[in-house]
N, C-alpha and C positions, 0 to 999 in steps of 0.2 A: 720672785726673787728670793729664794730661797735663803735664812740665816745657819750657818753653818761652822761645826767647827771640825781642826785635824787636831792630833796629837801624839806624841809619842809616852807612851807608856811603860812599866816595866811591869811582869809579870804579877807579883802584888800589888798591883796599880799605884803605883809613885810616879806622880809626873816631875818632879823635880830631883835634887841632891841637896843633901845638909854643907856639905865640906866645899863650898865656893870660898873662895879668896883674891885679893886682886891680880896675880898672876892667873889664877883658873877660874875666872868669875863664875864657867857654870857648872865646877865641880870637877872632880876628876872622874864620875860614871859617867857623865853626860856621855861621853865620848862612844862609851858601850850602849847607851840607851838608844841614839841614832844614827849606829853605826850603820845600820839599813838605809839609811835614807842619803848618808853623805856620800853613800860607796856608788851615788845612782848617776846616771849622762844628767839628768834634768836639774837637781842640786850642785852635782861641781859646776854646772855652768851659771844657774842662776843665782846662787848663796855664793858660792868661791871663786865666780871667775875665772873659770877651767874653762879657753873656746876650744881644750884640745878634743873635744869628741870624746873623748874617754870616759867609763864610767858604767856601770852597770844599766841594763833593760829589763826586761820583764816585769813583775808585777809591783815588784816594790818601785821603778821608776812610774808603773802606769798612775800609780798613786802618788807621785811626787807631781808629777806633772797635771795630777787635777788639780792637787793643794792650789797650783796659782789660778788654772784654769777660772775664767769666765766670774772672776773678784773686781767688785765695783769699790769696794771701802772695809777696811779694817777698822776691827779695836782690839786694843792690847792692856795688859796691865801695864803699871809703872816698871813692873819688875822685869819686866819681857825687854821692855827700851832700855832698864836700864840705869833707872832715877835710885834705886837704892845704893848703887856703888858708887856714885858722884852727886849724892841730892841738893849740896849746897854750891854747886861749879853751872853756873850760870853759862858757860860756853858748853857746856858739854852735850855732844849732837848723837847719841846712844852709841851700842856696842854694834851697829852691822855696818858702819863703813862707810865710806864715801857717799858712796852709791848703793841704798836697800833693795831688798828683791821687792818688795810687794808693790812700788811701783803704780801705788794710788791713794787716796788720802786715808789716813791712819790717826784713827784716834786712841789718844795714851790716856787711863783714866789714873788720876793722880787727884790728890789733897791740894797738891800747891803747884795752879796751872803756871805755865811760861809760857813765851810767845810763841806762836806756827814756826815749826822751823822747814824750811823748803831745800830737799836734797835732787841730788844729782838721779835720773831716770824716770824720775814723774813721782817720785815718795814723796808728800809731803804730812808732815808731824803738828797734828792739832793735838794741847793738851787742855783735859777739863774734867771738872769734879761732877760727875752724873751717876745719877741712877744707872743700873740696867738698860731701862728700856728708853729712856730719856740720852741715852747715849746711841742707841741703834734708831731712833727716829732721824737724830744727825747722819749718823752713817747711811739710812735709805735715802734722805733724802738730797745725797752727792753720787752717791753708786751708782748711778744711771741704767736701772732699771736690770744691773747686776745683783750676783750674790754679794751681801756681806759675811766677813769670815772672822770667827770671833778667834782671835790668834791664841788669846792662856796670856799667863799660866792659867795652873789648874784651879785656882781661886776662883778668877773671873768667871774662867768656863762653868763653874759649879755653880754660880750664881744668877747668869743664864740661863744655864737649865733647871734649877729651882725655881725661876721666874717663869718657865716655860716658853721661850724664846728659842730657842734652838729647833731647826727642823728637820735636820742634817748632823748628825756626830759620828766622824771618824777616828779611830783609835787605832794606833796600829803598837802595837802589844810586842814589844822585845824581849825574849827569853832569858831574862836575867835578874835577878831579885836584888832591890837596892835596900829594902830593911827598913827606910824610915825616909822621911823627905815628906812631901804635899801629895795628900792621895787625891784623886779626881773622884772616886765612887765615895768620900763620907757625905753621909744625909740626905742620900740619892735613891733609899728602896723604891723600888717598882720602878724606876726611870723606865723599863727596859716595857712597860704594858701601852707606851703611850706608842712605839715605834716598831716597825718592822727590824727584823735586827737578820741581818746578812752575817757570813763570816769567810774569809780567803787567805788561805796559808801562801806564803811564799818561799821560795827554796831557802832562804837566809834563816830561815825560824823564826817571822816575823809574820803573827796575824793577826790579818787586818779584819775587823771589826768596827761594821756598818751600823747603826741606827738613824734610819730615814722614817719621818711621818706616814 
């Protein structure tokens, strides 16, 4: 059961944006960062609820559609759910909606846990203060003999693969320089001597970049 992680990237490796506010919580680049990925059949249907069949295929959908592929449990940062824009509102049930795509148990690693909260399509939101690896012993041990998929940001992912936990890192690399934000490669030299490292261009200008054990 492989642990693993995706992400979108921008060309000087910045997994996030500085300029979030509570109208654009994830910025106004975000939008250029995974513009690849939202334009795909597999994300409007499973992220936006598009059943219109619409949507882009080929390679950047073959890779949206492994993101969910054959995922027994998440974990995410607090930032990814969501706890930084609302951390003292006690009803607040994060930024994906009704109903989340990932659609199995997800853990949120935060300072200051709250209760499971259980959403609509089989998501349900454990939150707790752990370790690394004391957080993916949880996560293997409800995955059901799935992959666990370590969602980001690029914080947590960094600190996984510092721990050596990642077996699986996808990155898919958007052709656009954001300047400043959370880089994913600081205090990561040689990551790259432990893993086979593949690499697949897509027609959008988006390349994806494999590191498998």
């Amino acid at each position: 059961m492989p642990v693993r992680v995706d992400l979108n990237i921008s060309l000087d490796g910045f997994a996030t944006t500085t300029d979030q506010t509570p109208e654009e919580p994830f910025g106004q680049d975000w939008g250029r960062l995974v513009e690849h990925y939202a334009a795909t059949r597999t994300i409007r249907e499973r992220v936006l609820h598009d059943a219109s069949g619409e949507g882009t295929t080929g390679i950047d959908d073959d890779y949206a559609a492994a993101y969910f592929a054959d995922v027994g449990a998440e974990i995410m940062g607090a930032g990814m759910f969501g706890l930084h824009t609302y951390p003292d509102d006690p009803d607040w049930r994060g930024w994906w909606g009704d109903e989340p795509p990932f659609r199995v148990p997800v853990f949120v690693l935060t300072h200051t846990p709250r209760p499971t909260i259980e959403m609509a399509g089989g998501t349900t939101f454990h939150f707790l203060s752990a370790t690394p690896a004391e957080a993916l012993d949880k996560a293997l041990a409800v995955a059901g003999g799935k992959d666990v998929r370590i969602g980001g940001g690029p914080t947590v992912v960094r600190q996984f693969l510092k721990a050596g936990l990642v077996d699986q890192l996808h990155v898919a690399i958007a052709p656009i320089l954001l300047g400043r934000g959370i880089r994913l490669w600081d205090d990561l030299r040689g990551l790259e001597s432990g893993y086979r490292v593949t690499v697949e261009a897509a027609p959008s200008g988006t390349t994806h970049l494999t590191f498998r054990r």
